[in-house]
Every structure is written in structure tokens, then in C-alpha cells.
C-alpha positions as a Markdown table, in Angstrom:
| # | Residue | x | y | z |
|---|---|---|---|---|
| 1 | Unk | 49.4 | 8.6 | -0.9 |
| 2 | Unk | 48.6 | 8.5 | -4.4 |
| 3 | Unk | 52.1 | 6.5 | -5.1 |
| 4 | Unk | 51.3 | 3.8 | -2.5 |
| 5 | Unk | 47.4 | 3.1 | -4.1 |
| 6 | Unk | 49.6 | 2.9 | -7.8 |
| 7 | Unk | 52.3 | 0.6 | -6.1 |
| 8 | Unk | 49.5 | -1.7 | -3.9 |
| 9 | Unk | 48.0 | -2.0 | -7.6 |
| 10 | Unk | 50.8 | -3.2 | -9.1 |
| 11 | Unk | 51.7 | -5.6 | -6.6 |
| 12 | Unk | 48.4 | -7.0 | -7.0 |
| 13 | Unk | 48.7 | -7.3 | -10.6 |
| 14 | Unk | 52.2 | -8.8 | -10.6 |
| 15 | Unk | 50.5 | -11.1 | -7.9 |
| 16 | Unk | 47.8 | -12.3 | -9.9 |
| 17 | Unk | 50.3 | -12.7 | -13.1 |
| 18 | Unk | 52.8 | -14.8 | -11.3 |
| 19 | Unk | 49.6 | -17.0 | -10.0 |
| 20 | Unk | 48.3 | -17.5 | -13.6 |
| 21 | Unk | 51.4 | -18.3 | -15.0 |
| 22 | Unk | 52.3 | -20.8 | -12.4 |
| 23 | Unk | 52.9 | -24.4 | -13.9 |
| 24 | Unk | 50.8 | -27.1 | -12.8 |
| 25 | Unk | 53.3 | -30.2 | -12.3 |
| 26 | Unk | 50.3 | -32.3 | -11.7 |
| 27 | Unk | 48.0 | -31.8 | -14.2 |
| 28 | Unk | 49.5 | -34.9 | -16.1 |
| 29 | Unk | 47.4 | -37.7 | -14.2 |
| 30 | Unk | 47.1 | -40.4 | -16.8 |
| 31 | Unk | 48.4 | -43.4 | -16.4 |
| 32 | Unk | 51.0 | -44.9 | -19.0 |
| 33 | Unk | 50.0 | -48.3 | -21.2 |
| 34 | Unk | 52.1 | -51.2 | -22.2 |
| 35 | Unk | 51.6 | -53.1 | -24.9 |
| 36 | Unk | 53.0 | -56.5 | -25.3 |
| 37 | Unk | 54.1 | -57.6 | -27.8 |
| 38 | Unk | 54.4 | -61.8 | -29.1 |
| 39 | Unk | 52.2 | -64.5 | -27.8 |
| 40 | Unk | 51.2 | -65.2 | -24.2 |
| 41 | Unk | 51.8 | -67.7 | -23.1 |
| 42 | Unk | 55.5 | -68.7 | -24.9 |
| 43 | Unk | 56.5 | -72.1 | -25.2 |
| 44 | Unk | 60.3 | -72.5 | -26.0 |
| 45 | Unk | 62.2 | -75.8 | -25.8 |
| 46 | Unk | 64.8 | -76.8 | -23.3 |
| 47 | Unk | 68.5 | -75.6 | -24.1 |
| 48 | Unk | 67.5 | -73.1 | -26.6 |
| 49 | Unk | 68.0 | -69.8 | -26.1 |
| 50 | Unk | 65.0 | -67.6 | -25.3 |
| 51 | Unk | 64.6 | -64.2 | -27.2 |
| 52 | Unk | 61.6 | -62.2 | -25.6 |
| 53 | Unk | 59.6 | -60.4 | -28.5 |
| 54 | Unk | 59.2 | -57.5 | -26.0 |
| 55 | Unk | 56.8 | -55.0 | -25.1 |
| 56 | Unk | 56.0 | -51.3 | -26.2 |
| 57 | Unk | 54.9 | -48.2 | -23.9 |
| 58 | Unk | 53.0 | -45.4 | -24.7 |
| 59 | Unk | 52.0 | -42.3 | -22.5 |
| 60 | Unk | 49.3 | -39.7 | -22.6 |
| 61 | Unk | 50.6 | -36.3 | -21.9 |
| 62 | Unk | 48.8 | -33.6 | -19.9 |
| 63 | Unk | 48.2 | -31.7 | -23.2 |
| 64 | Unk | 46.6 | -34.6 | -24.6 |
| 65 | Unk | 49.7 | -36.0 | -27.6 |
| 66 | Unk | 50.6 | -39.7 | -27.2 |
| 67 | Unk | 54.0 | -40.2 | -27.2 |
| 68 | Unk | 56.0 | -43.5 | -27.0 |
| 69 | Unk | 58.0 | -43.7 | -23.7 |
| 70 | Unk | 59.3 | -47.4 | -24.6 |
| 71 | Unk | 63.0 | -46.3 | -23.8 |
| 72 | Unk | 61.4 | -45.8 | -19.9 |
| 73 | Unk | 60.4 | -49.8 | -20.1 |
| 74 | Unk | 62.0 | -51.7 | -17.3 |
| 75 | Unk | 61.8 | -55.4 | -18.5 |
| 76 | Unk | 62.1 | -58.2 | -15.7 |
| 77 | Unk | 63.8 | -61.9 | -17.4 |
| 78 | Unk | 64.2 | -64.5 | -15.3 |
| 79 | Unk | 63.9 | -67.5 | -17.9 |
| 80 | Unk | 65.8 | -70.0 | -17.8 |
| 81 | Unk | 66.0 | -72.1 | -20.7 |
| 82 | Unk | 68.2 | -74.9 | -18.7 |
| 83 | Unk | 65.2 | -75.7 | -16.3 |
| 84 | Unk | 62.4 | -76.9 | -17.5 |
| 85 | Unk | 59.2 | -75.1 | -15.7 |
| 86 | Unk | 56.9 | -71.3 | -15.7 |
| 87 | Unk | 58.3 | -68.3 | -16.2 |
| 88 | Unk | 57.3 | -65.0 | -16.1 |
| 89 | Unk | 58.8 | -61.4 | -18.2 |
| 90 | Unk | 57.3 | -58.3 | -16.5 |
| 91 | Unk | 57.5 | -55.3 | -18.3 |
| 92 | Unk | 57.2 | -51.7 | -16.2 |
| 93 | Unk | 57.3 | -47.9 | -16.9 |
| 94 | Unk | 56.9 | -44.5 | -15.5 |
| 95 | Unk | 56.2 | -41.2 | -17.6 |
| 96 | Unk | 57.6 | -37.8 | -16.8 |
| 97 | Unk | 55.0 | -37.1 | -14.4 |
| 98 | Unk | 55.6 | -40.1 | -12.6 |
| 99 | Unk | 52.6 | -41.9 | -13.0 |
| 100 | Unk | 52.9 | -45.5 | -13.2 |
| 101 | Unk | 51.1 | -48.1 | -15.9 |
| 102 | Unk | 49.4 | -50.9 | -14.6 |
| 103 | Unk | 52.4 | -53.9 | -14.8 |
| 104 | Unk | 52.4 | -56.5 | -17.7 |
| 105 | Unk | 53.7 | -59.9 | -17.7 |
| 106 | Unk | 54.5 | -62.9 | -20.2 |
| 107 | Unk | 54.1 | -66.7 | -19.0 |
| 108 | Unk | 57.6 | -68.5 | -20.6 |
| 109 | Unk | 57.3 | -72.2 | -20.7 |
| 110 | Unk | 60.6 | -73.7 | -20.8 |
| 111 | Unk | 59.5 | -77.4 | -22.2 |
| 112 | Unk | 61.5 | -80.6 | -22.5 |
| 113 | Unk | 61.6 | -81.1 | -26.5 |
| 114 | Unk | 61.0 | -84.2 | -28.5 |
């Protein structure tokens, strides 16, 4: 009797040691934040090539560190520069967590040059 109170015990503290331990995959709930970077909007004249100055992206982890996640940026370029008209870049990311940032976009204005 005395061995099955001891092992009941144990279980119990393995039990409650497994619990504590357990990893919380969702304690990062912060959302990412892009920054973009240039003007907006961008005026660029027609025929010439358009270079987009980019954006950066930055995460807050679950333990608090900010780290850049600007290799994660999905970038959306649809310009143009052979039809005159409005544009837009749209810049996306997604930490580790798999929280999203709040999409950011750039107005391109292809415009017919002097």
C-alpha cells in the first residue's frame, strides 16, 4: 500500500512538471509592423524604369526583443512604367507566430514627362 501512495505521488509530480514546462505557442500575440520606406505617393516619368525604395518589417516577440523579420516581406509591384496612370506596391509579412501586420501600400504615378 505504501508503494502505490509513493507511486500516485510521483505521478502527480511528474504531472504537474510536464504541465509547467509545457510551451505556450500562443503567447506571441503581437502583431508585426512595416515600415515604408521613400515617399508616398511616387511620381516617376513614363518609360523609365521604376526602382521601389522598399519597405522594412519588424516583429515583437513573445519575450518582448524586437527583431527585424524584413526577409518575411512579401512585396506586391504591379507598375508599369509604359502606361501612364496609379499604381500601387503592397508590402506584407507574417512572424513566426503567425500573426499578421496590418498591410502597407505605395501610390506609383507613372506620368507622361516633359
Amino acid at each position: 500500500m505504501k508503494n502505490v501512495k509513493y507511486l500516485l505521488l510521483t505521478l502527480m509530480a511528474v504531472t504537474l512538471l510536464i504541465s509547467a514546462c509545457k510551451k505556450d505557442d500562443n503567447a506571441d500575440k503581437a502583431k508585426p509592423f512595416i515600415e515604408v520606406l521613400g515617399y508616398d505617393p511616387v511620381y516617376t516619368a513614363l518609360g523609365l524604369p521604376y526602382i521601389d525604395a522598399g519597405a522594412l518589417a519588424w516583429d515583437v516577440t513573445a519575450t518582448g526583443d524586437t527583431v527585424d523579420i524584413t526577409s518575411r516581406l512579401v512585396t506586391q509591384n504591379n507598375v508599369d512604367t509604359q502606361v501612364a496612370g496609379t499604381y500601387e506596391v503592397t508590402y506584407n509579412v507574417t512572424d513566426e507566430a503567425g500573426n499578421a501586420a496590418d498591410e502597407r501600400k505605395r501610390q506609383v504615378k507613372v506620368v507622361i514627362g516633359k
